[in-house]
Every structure is written in C-alpha cells, then in structure tokens.
C-alpha positions as CSV (number, residue, x, y, z in Angstrom):
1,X,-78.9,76.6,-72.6
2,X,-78.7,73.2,-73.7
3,X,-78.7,70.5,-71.0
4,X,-76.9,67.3,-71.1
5,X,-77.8,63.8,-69.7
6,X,-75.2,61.6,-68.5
7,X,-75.8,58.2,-68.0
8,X,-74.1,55.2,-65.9
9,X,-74.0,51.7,-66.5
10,X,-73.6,49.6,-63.5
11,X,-71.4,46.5,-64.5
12,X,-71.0,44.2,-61.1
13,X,-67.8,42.6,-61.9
14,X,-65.9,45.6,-62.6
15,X,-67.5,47.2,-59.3
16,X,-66.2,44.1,-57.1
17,X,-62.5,44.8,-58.8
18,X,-62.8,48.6,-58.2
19,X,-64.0,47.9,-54.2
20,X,-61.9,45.0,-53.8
21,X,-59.1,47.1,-52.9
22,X,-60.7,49.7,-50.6
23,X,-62.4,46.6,-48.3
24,X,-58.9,44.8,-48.1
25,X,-57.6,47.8,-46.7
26,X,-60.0,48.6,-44.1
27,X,-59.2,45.0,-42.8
28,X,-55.5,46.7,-41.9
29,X,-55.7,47.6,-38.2
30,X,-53.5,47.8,-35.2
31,X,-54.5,44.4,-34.2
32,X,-52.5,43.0,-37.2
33,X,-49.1,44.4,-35.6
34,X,-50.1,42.9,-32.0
35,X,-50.5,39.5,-34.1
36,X,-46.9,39.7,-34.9
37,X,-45.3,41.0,-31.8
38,X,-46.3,41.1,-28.1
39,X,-49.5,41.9,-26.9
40,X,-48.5,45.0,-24.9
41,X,-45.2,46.6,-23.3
42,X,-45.2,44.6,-20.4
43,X,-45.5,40.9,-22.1
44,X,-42.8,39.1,-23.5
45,X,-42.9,37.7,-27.1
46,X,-43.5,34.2,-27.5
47,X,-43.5,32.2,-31.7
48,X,-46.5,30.9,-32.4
49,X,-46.6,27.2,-32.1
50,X,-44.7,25.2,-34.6
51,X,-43.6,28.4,-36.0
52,X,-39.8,28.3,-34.3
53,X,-37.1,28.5,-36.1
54,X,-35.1,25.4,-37.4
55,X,-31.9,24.7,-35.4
56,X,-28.5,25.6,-36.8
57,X,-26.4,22.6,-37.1
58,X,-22.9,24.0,-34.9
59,X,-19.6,22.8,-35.9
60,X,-18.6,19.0,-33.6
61,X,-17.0,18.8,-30.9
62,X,-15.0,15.7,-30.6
63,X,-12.2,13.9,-28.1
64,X,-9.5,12.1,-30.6
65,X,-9.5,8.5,-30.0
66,X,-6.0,8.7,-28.7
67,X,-7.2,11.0,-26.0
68,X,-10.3,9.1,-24.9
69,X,-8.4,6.5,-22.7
70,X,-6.1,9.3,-21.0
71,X,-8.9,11.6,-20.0
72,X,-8.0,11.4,-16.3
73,X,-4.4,12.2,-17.0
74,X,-4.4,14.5,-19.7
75,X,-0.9,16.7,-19.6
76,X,-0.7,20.4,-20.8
77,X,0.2,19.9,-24.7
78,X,-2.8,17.4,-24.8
79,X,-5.1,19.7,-23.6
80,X,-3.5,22.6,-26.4
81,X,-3.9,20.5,-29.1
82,X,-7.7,19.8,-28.1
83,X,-8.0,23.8,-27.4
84,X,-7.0,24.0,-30.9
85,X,-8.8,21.6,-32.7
86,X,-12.3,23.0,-31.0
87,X,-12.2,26.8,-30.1
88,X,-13.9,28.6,-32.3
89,X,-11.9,31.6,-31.9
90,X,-8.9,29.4,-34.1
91,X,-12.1,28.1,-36.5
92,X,-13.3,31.5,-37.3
93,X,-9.8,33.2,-37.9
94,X,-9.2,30.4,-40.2
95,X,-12.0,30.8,-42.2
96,X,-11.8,34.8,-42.1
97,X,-8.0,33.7,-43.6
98,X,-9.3,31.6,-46.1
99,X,-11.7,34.0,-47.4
100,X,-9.3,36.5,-47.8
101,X,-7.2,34.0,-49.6
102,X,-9.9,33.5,-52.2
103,X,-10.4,37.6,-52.5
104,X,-6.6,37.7,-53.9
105,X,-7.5,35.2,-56.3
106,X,-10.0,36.8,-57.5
107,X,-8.6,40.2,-57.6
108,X,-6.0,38.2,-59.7
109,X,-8.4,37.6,-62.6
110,X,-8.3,41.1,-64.0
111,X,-4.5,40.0,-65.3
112,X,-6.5,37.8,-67.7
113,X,-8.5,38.6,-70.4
114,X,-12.1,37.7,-70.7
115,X,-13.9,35.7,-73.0
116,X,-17.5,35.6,-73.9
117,X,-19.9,33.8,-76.4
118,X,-23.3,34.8,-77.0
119,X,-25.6,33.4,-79.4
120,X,-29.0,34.6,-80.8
121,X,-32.1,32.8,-82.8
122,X,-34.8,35.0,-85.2
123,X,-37.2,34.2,-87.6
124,X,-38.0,36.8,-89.8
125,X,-41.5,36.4,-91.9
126,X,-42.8,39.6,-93.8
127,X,-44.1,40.6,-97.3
128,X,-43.1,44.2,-99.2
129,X,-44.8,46.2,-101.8
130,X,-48.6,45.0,-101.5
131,X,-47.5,41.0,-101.3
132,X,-45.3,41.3,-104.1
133,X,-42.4,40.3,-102.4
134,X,-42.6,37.9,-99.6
135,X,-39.8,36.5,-97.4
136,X,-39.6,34.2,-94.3
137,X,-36.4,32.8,-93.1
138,X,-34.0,32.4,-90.1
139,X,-31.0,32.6,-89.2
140,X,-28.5,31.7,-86.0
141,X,-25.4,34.2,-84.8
142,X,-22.6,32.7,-82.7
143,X,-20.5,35.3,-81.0
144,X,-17.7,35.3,-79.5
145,X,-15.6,37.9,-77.2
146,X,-12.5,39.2,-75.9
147,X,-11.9,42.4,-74.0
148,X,-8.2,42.4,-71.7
149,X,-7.3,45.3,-69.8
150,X,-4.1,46.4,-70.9
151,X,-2.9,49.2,-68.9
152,X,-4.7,51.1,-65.7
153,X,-2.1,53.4,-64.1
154,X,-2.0,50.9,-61.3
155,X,-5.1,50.2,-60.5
156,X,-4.7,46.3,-61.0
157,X,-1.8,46.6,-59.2
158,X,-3.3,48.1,-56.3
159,X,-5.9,46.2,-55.8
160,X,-3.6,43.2,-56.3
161,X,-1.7,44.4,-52.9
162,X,-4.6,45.9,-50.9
163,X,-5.7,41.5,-51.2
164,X,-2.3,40.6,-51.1
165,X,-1.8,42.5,-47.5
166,X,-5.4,42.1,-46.3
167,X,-4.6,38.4,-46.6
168,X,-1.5,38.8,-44.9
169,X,-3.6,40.2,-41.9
170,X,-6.2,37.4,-41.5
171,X,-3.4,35.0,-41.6
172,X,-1.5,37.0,-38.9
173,X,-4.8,37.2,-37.1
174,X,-5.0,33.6,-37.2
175,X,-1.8,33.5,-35.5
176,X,-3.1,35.6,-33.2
177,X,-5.9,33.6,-32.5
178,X,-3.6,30.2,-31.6
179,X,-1.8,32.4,-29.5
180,X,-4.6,34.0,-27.4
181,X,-6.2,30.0,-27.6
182,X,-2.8,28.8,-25.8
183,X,-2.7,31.6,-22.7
184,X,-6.3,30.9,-22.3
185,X,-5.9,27.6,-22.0
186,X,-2.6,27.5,-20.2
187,X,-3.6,30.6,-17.8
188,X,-6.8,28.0,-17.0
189,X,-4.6,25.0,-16.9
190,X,-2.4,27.0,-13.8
191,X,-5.4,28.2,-11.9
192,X,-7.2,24.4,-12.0
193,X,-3.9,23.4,-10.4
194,X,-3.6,26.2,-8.0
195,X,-6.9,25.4,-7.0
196,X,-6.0,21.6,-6.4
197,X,-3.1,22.4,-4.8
198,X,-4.9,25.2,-2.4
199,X,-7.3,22.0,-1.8
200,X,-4.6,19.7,-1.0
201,X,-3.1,22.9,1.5
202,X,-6.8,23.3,3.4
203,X,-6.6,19.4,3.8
204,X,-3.2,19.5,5.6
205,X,-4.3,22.6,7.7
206,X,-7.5,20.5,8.3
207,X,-5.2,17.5,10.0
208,X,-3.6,20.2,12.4
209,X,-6.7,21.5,13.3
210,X,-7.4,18.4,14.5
211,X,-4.2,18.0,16.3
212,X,-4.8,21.4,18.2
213,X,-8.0,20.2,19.1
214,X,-7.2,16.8,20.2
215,X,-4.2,18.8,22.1
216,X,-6.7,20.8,23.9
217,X,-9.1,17.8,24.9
218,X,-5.9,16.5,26.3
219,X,-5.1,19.1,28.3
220,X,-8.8,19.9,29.6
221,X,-9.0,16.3,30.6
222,X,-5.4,16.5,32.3
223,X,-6.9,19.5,34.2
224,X,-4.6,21.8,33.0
225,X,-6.5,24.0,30.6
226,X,-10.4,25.1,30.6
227,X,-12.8,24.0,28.4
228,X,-12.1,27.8,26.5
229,X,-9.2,26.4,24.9
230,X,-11.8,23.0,23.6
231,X,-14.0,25.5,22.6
232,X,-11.2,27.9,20.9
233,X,-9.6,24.6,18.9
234,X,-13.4,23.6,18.0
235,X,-13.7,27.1,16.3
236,X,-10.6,27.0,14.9
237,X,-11.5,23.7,13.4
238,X,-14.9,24.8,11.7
239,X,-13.2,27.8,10.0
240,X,-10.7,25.7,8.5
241,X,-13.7,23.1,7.1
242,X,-15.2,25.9,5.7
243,X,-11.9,26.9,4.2
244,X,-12.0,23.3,2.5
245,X,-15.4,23.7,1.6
246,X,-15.0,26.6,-0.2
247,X,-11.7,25.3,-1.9
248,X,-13.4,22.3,-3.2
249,X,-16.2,24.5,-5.2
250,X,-13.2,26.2,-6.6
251,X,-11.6,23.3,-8.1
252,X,-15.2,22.5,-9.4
253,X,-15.8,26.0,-10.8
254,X,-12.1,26.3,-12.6
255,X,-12.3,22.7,-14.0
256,X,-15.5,24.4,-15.6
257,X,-13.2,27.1,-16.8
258,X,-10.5,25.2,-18.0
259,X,-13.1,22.7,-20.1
260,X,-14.5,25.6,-21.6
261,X,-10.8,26.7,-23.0
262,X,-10.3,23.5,-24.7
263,X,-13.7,23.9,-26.2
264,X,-15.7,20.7,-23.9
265,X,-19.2,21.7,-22.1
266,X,-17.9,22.7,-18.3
267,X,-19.5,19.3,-17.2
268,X,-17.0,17.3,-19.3
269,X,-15.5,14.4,-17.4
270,X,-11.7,14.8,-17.6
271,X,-8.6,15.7,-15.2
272,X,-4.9,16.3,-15.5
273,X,-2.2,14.4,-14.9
274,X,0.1,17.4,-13.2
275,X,-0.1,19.2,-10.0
276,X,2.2,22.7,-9.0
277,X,5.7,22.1,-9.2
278,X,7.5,21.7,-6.4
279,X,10.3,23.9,-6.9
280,X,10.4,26.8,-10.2
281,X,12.9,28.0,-11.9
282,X,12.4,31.6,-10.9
283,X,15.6,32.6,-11.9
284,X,15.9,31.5,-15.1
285,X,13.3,34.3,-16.4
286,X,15.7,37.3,-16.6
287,X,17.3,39.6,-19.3
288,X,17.3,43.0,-21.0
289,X,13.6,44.3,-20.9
290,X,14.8,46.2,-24.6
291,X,15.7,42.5,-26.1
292,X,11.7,41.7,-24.8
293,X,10.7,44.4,-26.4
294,X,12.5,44.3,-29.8
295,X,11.8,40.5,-29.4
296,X,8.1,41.7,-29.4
297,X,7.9,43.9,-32.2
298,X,9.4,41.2,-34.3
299,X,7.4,38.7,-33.6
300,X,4.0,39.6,-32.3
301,X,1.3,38.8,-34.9
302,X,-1.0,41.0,-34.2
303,X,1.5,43.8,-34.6
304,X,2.1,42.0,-38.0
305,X,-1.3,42.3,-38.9
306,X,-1.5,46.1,-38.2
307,X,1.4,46.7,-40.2
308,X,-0.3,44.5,-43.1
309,X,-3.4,46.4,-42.5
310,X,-1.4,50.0,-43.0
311,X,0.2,48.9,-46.1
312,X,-3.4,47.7,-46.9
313,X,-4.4,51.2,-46.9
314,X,-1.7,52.6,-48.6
315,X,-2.0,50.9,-51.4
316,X,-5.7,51.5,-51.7
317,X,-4.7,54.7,-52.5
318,X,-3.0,53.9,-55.3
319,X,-6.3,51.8,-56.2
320,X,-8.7,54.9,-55.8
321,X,-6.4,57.3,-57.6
322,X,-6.4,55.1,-61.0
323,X,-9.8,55.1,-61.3
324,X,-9.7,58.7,-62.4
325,X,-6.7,58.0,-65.0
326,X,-6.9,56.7,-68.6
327,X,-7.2,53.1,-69.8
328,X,-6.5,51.2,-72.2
329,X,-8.5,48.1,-73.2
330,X,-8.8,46.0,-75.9
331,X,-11.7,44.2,-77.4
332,X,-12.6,41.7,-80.5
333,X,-15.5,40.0,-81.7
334,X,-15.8,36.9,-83.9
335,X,-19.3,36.3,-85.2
336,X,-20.7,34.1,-87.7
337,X,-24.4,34.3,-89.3
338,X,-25.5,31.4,-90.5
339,X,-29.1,31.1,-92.5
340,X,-31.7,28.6,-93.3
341,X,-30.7,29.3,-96.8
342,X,-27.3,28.4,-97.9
343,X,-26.0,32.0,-97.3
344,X,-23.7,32.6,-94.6
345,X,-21.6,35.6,-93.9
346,X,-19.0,36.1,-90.8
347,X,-17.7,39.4,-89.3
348,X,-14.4,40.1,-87.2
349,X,-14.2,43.4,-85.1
350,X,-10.7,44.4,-83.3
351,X,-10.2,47.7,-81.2
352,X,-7.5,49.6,-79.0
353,X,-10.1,51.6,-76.8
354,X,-8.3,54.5,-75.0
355,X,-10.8,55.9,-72.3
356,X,-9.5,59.4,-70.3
357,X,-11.9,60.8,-68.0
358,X,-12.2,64.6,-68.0
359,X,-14.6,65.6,-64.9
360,X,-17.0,63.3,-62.3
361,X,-17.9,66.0,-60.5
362,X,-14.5,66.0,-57.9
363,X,-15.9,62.5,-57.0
364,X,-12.8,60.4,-57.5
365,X,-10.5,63.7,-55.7
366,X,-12.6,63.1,-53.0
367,X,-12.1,59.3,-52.8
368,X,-8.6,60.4,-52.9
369,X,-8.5,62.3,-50.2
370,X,-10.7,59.7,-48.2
371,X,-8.3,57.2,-49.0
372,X,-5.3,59.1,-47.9
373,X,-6.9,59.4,-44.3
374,X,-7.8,56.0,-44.2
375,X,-4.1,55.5,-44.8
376,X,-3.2,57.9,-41.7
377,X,-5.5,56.4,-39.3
378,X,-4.3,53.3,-40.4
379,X,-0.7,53.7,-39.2
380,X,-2.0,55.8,-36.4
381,X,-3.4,52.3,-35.1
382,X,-0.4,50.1,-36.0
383,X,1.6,52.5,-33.9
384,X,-1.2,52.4,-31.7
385,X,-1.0,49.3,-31.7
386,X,3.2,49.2,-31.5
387,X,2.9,51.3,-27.9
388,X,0.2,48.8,-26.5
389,X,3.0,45.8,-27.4
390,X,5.8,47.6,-25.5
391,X,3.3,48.1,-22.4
392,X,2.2,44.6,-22.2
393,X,6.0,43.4,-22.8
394,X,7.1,45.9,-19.9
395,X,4.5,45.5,-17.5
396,X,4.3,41.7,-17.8
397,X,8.2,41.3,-17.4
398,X,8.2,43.3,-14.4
399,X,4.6,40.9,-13.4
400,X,7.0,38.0,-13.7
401,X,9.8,39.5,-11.5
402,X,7.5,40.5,-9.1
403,X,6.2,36.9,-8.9
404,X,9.5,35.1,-9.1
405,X,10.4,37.4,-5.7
406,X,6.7,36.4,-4.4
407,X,7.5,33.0,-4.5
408,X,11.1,33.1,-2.9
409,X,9.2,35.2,0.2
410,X,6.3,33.0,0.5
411,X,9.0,30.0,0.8
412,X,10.2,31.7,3.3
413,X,7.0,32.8,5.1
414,X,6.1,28.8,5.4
415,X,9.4,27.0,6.6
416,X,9.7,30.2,9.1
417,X,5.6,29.3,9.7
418,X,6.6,25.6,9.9
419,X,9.0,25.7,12.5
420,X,7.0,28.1,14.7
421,X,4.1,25.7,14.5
422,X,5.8,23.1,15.9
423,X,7.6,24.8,18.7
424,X,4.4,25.5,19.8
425,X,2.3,22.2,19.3
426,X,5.1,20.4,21.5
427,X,5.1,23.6,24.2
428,X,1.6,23.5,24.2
429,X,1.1,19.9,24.6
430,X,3.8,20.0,27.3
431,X,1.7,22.7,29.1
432,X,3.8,26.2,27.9
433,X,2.1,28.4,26.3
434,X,-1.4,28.9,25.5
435,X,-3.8,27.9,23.3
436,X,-3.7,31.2,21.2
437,X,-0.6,30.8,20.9
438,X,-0.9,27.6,19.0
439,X,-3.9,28.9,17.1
440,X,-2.1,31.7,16.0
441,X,1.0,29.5,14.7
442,X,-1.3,27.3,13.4
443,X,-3.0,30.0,10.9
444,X,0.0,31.5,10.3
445,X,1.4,28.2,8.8
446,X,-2.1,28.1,6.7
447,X,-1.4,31.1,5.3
448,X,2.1,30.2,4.6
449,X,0.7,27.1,3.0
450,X,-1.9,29.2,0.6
451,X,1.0,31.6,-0.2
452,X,2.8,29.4,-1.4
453,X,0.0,28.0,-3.6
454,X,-0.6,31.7,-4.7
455,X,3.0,32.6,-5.4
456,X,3.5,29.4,-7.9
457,X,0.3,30.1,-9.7
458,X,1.1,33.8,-9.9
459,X,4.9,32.9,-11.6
460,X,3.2,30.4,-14.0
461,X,0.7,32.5,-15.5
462,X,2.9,35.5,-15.6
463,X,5.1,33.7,-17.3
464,X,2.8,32.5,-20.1
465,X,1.6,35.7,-20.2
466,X,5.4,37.0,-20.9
467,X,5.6,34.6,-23.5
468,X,2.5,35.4,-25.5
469,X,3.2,39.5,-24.9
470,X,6.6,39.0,-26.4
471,X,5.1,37.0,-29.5
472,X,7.1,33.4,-28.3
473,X,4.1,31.5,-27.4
474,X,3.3,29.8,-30.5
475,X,3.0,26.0,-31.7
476,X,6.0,24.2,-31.3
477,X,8.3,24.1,-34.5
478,X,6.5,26.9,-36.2
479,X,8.4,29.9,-37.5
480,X,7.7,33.3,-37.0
481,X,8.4,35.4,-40.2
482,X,8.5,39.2,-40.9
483,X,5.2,40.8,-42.0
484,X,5.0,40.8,-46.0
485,X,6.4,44.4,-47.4
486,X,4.8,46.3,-50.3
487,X,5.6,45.9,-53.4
488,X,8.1,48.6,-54.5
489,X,7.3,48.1,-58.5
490,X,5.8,51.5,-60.2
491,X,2.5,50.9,-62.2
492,X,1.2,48.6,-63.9
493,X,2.1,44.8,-63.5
C-alpha cells in the first residue's frame, strides 16, 4: 500500500477572510434585540436620544380674516363654513375623491395607443480567417414603436366603469362627509346653547332661592317660623349653587366640543352670537313618513355611493371575464441603422397579433366566479345599506315628533310651575303655608325651567338629525343628483 502525504499551506490573509465571518457571528446575541426594544416585559420602550422621529408637518388650521373680528358673535353658517374649511373628515374624502379621479384617467389611457423609442450604440472590432480580414466599425439604431389595443371583449370597457363608478362613490362619500361635518357641528352648536341656556335657568332658580331664604329669615325674625325653615331655605340654597356650578363646567366642557367640530383646539377663544329660541316652530315638521323615506333614498349620498359601489362590482366582472377572451393588438416598428461608414439601411415591421388563450389552469373561471360574489355581496350591502336609511328616516321622524310634543308639555309644566310658585311665595311670606311647601314649588319651577331647556335642545338636534337622515342637509344651493347608471353599451368602446 502506497501512502500519500498531504500538505497545507497556511496563507494569513485568506485565513482572516475565511474566520471573519464565523467571529462576526458569535458577536450576535440576545443582548442585540434588548438594544433595540425594551429591556424586559415590565419596562416601557423609550428612543434613544436624538434618535426620535422628525415631526410630520399637519395640514393649518386657520380663522379667515373676516371671522377674526366676530369671534364672540359668531352665528351658525359661520361656524359651518369654518367646520368645513378645517375638519379633516371633508379634507380626507376630498383627497380619497380626487384620487379616484386620477385612477379614471388613467384607466383611460388604454384607448390610446402607445409609443415608444429606443435607441442602441455598438462598436464592433474583430479580425476573420487568421488576420486576413479585419473590421472595426459602429453603428447607432433609433427605434421607434407602436402597439394599440384594438379590441378586448370589454375588458377596456370594464375597467373604464369599475373607475368611472368608484369615482362616483368617493365623490358621494365626500358628500357624505359635509353632511356628517354639518350635524356634528350643528348637533354641538344646539347642546353649547342648551347648556347656556340651562346656565342662565340655574341663575334664575338661584335668585329664588334667595328669595325663599330671605322669606324664611323674615319670618323667623317675625317669630312666626323656627329656625328649621332658615335652615331648610339655606339647604335649599346650596343645592341649587351646586346646580350652577355644575352647569357652568358644562358650558366649558361643550364649548370644547363644539371647537373641536369646527376643527379649533377645545381652548379656542370664541362664542356665538345666538341663544335657544324662544318659541319653535314645532309644528311646522310634519308629513307623510313614506315622502321621508322616498325623499331619503333619493337623495342620501351614502346610499349613492353603495349603489356606485354595486355597479362597481358588476362591472368588474365584465373586467375579469375578458381577460380570458382573445385580443387583438397591433404593433409597428420603425428603425433606422445608421454606420460610421456611409452605409445605412432602415427597416419597417407592421402586425395584427390575434392572441386566444386556450387553458390557465381554471385560474381566470375562478376570478370569475370571485368576481360574481363580490358582485352579490356588493348589493347585499347597498340594500344593506337601503334598510339602515329607512330606519334612521323612521326612527328620527318619530324622535322629532316626540320632541315637538316634549316641548309643548314642558311649556306647560313651567307656566303651571310658575304660577304655583308664586301662590306660594306670597302665602308663605303672608304666613300660610309652610316652608316645604314653598321649597317644593320652588323646585318644581326649576325643573320646569331645565325642561324647558331640554325639550328645545331635544327638537333642534332632532331636527338636524331628520334633515341629514333624509339626505336634505347639505350646503346651501347645491344640488343633489341621481347616482351615475352603468353604461348599457355591449363590448368594446
């Protein structure tokens, strides 16, 4: 048996390059990870210094000039236009809109032909047949290109209307958007007074407070009542200061809450010009609850946009069924050689190219049939959709009945509270009656008072909220159209 030797040659450069990898990764470890998250379970994670992200610049928030010198007085349509101009709600249905707006244009280009021009350098330097032959020269080839689409079974077409309609929907979003925008800011607008009004109502039961307790310090000092009834009208007197107390942090907190609406920080200094109405018209809000609800489907945008949505889906499967049907294309080139000789030659290529798939493997059948229940579920949530309309119009109509009869009743309640009070104060004072009696007038005509408050604020939100259910609270001036229909055309386009 022979025996071989084998021999190594240690080179240390290529030794460093073969360990170099095997020492970086031993430096891997667990305590890499903790360097880029939190210590342990328990801790929160903190950025390393200077290592914070840089701020996002947010879109303004600005006051028109015109509005600055009125912000103590600002009326309802002031503060809708300033909703508008700032909530982002409107900004970001605008730009969803205009998005979609620039997807139909581009789903518009594959009506046009495309062009194309290429152009390629070379240098060619060889020798043939031992050196015999030797050649070196170049040469430049422009190129141009057309290939148009001629006819697709539809699938142009299709895609045409699943932008058209998808448009259609943003832009009825948007719609929907201003709409939401105004009952948020009017719904605000109603409660801020409400709660001013239920202010001013605490003050006024604060005064007869007063006068019950000034009553009973009359009497006690006359020596016709005990110090009870003092001590009774004192009580009486701290509840309804903390009634006031607690009514003034609601003015603060629904100021907050109508700032926010028109899209100003909650510590914004502004206030309105308008208080609660004296008297409604509570019977002008009446009719056929089927007119409402026709009214609604008509005219609601966001039932617009379900229907463009549907017809949307429809027509994508018009879309997904070309794409397993012939087309026909047709292409052309136009090319030029030229040399760094004189030479020159040119070429010109035209074709009809008819392509007809034969199998995919039941992909596009299956595209079909996804597209179809997209379809389905699609009008499944326009009706949906449709049924949630009818409720809102139905239970808001009867919301605003209810109110308009809340208000009547509560008017009521107070002048019935009213006159009881007073009988009472004057008994009281002329030493009939007692002081629960008077007490118990006197809260009564409180609760008459906040009532009242309650009632109005009730009607005036309902009523907005009527308006935007039945799809009639929009900008002034601005016309509500019927959602877009499908195009009825067969094929190609």
């Amino acid at each position: 048996m022979s025996r071989r030797s084998v021999s190594f040659a240690f080179h240390p450069p290529a030794a460093a390059a073969l360990l170099l990898p095997l020492l970086l990764a031993g430096c891997v470890h667990m305590e890499n990870l903790t360097a880029r998250t939190a210590p342990s379970p328990q801790t929160a994670w903190a950025p390393a210094p200077g290592a914070s992200a840089a701020p996002v610049a947010s879109p303004s928030v600005a006051v028109p000039p015109a509005l600055e010198a009125t912000r103590q007085h600002w009326a309802l349509n002031e503060l809708v236009d300033l909703g508008l101009a700032n909530n982002m709600q409107t900004r970001i249905a605008w730009g969803a809109a205009r998005s979609a707006a620039a997807a139909l244009g581009a789903v518009q280009g594959a009506y046009f032909p495309k062009l194309s021009l290429d152009a390629s350098a070379a240098k060619t330097k060889g020798s043939a047949v031992g050196g015999l032959f030797v050649y070196d020269y170049s040469s430049l080839t422009p190129t141009a290109g057309l290939t148009w689409l001629l006819f697709d079974f539809g699938g142009r077409g299709g895609l045409n209307e699943e932008a058209r309609q998808a448009l259609a929907a943003a832009n009825w979003t948007q719609n929907t958007a201003i709409q939401n925008v105004i009952l948020q800011i009017e719904q605000a607008y109603y409660q801020y007074l409400a709660a001013k009004a239920l202010f001013q109502a605490q003050d006024v039961s604060l005064k007869e407070a007063a006068k019950n307790l000034e009553a009973a310090e009359a009497r006690h000092a006359a020596g016709v009542a005990t110090l009870a009834d003092t001590l009774q009208a004192k009580t009486a007197l701290s509840n309804v200061r903390l009634n006031v107390i607690s009514a003034q942090g609601l003015v603060q907190t629904l100021k907050g809450v109508l700032a926010s609406a028109i899209g100003l920080p909650a510590n914004a200094p502004f206030d309105v010009e308008d208080g609660l109405p004296a008297a409604l018209p509570v019977d002008q809000a009446s009719g056929a609850i089927e007119s409402f609800i026709a009214q609604a489907q008509a005219q609601r945008p966001d039932l617009a946009a379900a229907r463009s949505l549907a017809l949307k889906a429809e027509a994508h499967i018009k879309t997904v069924r070309s794409d397993g049907l012939p087309t026909l294309n047709f292409t052309g080139t136009l090319g030029r050689i030229y040399y760094s000789t004189p030479a020159q030659s040119s070429s010109l290529n035209a074709a009809v190219l008819l392509d007809i798939p034969l199998f995919r493997g039941f992909t596009n059948s299956y595209q079909v049939l996804q597209a179809t229940s997209d379809a389905e579920n699609a009008r499944a949530q326009m009706k949906k959709v449709e049924q949630d309309v009818i409720l809102q119009v139905w239970t808001s109509y009867y919301s605003v009945q209810t109110a308009a009869q809340s208000v009547k009743t509560a008017q009521d309640l107070f002048d019935t509270a009213r006159q009881s009070y007073d009988v009472t104060l004057a008994g009281y004072k002329d030493g009939v009656g007692s002081i629960l009696d008077l007490l118990a007038a006197q809260s009564a005509l409180e609760n008459g008072r906040t009532q009242i408050v309650q009632a109005k604020a009730q009607w005036l939100t309902s009523v907005v909220q009527f308006a935007h259910d039945t799809g009639t609270l929009d900008l002034p001036g601005k016309p509500v159209s019927e959602p877009i229909p499908a195009k009825s055309g067969k094929g190609d386009r």
